[in-house]
N, C-alpha and C positions, 0 to 999 in steps of 0.2 A: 096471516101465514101461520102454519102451525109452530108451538113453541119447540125448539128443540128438546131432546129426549132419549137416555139411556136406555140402552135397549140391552137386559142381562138373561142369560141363558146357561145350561148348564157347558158348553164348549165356548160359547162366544161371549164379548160385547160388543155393542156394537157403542162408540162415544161418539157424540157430534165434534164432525170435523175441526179441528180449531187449528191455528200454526204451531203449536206443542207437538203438533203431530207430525210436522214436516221430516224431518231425520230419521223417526222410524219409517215411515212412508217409502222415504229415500229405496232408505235400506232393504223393505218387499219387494223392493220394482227392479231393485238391480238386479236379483236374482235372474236364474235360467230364465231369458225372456220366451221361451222357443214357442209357448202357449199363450204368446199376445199379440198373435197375428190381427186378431181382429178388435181388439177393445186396447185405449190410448190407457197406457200404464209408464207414472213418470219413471224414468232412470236413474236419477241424480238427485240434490238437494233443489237446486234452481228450478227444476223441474217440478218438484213439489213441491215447493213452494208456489208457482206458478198454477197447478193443481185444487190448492188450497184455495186460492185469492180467488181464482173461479168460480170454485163450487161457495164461497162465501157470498158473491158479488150476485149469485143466481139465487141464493136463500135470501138474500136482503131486499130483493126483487119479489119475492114473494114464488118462486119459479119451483123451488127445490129443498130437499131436507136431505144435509151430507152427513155420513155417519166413516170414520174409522173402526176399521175391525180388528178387534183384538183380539187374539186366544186367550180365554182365561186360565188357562193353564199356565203360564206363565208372564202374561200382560205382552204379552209381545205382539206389536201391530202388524197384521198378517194382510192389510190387503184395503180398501175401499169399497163402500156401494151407497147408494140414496135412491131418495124419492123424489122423482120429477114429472115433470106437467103435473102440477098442482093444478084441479081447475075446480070451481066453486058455482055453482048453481044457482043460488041465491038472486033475488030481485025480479026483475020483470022479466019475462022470456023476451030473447032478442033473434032474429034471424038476418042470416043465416047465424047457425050456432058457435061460439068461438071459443077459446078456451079463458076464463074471464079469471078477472081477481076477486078478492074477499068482499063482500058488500058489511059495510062497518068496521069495528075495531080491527083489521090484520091480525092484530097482539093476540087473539084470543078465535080467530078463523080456523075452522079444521075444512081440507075441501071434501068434497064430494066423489069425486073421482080422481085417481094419480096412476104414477108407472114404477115399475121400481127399474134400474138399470143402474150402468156405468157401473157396473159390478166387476171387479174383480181382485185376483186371489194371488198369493207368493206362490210358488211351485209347492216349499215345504208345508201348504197346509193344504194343495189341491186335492181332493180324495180322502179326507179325513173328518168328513161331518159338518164343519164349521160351518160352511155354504150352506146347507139345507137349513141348520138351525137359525140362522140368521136371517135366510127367506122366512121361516115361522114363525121367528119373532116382529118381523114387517110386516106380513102380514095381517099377524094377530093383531099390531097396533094397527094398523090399517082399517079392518072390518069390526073390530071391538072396542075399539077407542076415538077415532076416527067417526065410526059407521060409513064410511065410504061405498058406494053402486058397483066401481069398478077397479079394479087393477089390473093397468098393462104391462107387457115385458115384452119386448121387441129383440132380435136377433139378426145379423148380418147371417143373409138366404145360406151364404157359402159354410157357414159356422155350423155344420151338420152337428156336433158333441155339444153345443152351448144349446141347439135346438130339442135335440133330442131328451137332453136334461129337461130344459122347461116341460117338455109334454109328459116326463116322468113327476116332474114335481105337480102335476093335475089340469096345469091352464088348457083350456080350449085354442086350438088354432085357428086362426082368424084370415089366413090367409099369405098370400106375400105381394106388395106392395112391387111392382119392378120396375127398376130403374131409379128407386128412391132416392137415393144418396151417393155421394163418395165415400168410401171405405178409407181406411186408414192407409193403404197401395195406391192410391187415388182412383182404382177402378171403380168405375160407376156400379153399382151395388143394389142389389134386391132386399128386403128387411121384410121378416116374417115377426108375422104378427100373432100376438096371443092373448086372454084376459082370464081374469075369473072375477064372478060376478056375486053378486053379495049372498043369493041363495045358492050358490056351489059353495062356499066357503066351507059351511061344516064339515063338507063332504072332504075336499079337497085337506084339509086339517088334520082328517082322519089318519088319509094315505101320508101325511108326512113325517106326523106323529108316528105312525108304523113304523115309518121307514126309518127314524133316527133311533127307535127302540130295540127294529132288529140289529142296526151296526154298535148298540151296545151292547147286546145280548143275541153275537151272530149265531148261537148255538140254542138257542131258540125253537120250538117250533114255527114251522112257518103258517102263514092266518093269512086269510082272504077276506076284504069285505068288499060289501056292492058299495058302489058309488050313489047309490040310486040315478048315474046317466051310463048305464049300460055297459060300467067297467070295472074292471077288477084289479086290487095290487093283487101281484103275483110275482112269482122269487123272480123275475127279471127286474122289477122293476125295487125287491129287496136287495139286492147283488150292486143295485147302482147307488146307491144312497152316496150322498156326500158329493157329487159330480158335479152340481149347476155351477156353471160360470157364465154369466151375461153378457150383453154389451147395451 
């Protein structure tokens, strides 16, 4: 499994999960819940703490890499996201294909393909960058350190703003899955799916880098590049910077 890993940016960090983080945690999730209709965000200290021991218990599994997210602006823990379905490619080809563990030392395994999810944000930092820079710096570890094929991001079908975000942050949509799951209402649920793949990356890098450069300098002229897949940023997609929230 991969080691865990600081992830520093000019708005974010992102620290591996650990129980020091519980109380701040706490403290993001109480906030205005009214934009966690769709992704489990704890309430309380028991609650994350609960939170915590999960996302620990799925890293020691080899399943997942959890990270707290911090504002560096003042070190204040604004929210949760990680890496999951780690799958690793290594060894003999096996069918039907599954999602397999590290073949050799774990300690030192990077996989091959993951998801990034279970993303999200306090209200006080929703709209303000942190999210974007923090997909870029997963990312970038992801396809640059990593060397990973694939990254997915999957959304509850009903979470139009958590969707429409991903498709601004570059990923391909892959479709929606119906009937997938229960939702956190316990209605049975659709999940749209999305990736980006190791030769979109630079592309995709491109538009996000943009994107967090105009919300520093919104006064800016505005720039267009090609994607080289037949698409363009464009001030719709500069106006939204800072918006993705997962599930």
């Amino acid at each position: 499994m991969p080691a865990p890993v600081t992830l520093t940016g000019r708005t974010v960090r992102l620290e591996p999960l650990c129980e020091q983080h519980a109380e701040a945690l706490a403290a993001a999730g109480s906030k205005d819940r009214t934009t966690y209709a769709f992704v489990a965000v704890p309430q309380d200290l028991d609650a994350a703490r609960e939170f915590i021991a999960t996302a620990q218990a799925e890293q020691a599994a080899g399943r997942s890499l959890a990270f707290a997210t911090v504002r560096a602006s003042d070190g204040v823990v604004v929210g949760s996201t990680r890496f999951l379905e780690l799958d690793y490619w290594q060894g003999p080809v096996v069918w039907p294909p599954l999602p397999a563990g590290p073949l050799g030392d774990p300690a030192t395994a990077v996989p091959d393909a993951a998801e990034i999810g279970r993303t999200w944000l306090s209200p006080l930092a929703q709209g303000t960058g942190i999210n974007t820079e923090a997909k870029l710096l997963m990312l970038r570890h992801a396809f640059e350190v990593w060397g990973v094929q694939r990254i997915s991001i999957r959304a509850d079908a009903r979470n139009l703003r958590s969707r429409a975000a991903i498709e601004r942050l570059g990923a391909t949509p892959e479709g929606v899955r119906r009937a997938h799951s229960r939702g956190l209402d316990g209605v049975v649920r659709g999940t749209a799916f999305y990736s980006i793949l190791a030769e979109e990356w630079p592309a995709v890098r491109d538009i996000i880098e943009l994107r967090i450069a105009a919300a520093i300098a919104p006064s800016a002229p505005e720039r267009r590049i090609d994607r080289g897949m037949g698409r363009e940023l464009d001030q719709e997609c500069v106006r939204h910077a800072g918006s993705l929230i997962t599930v």
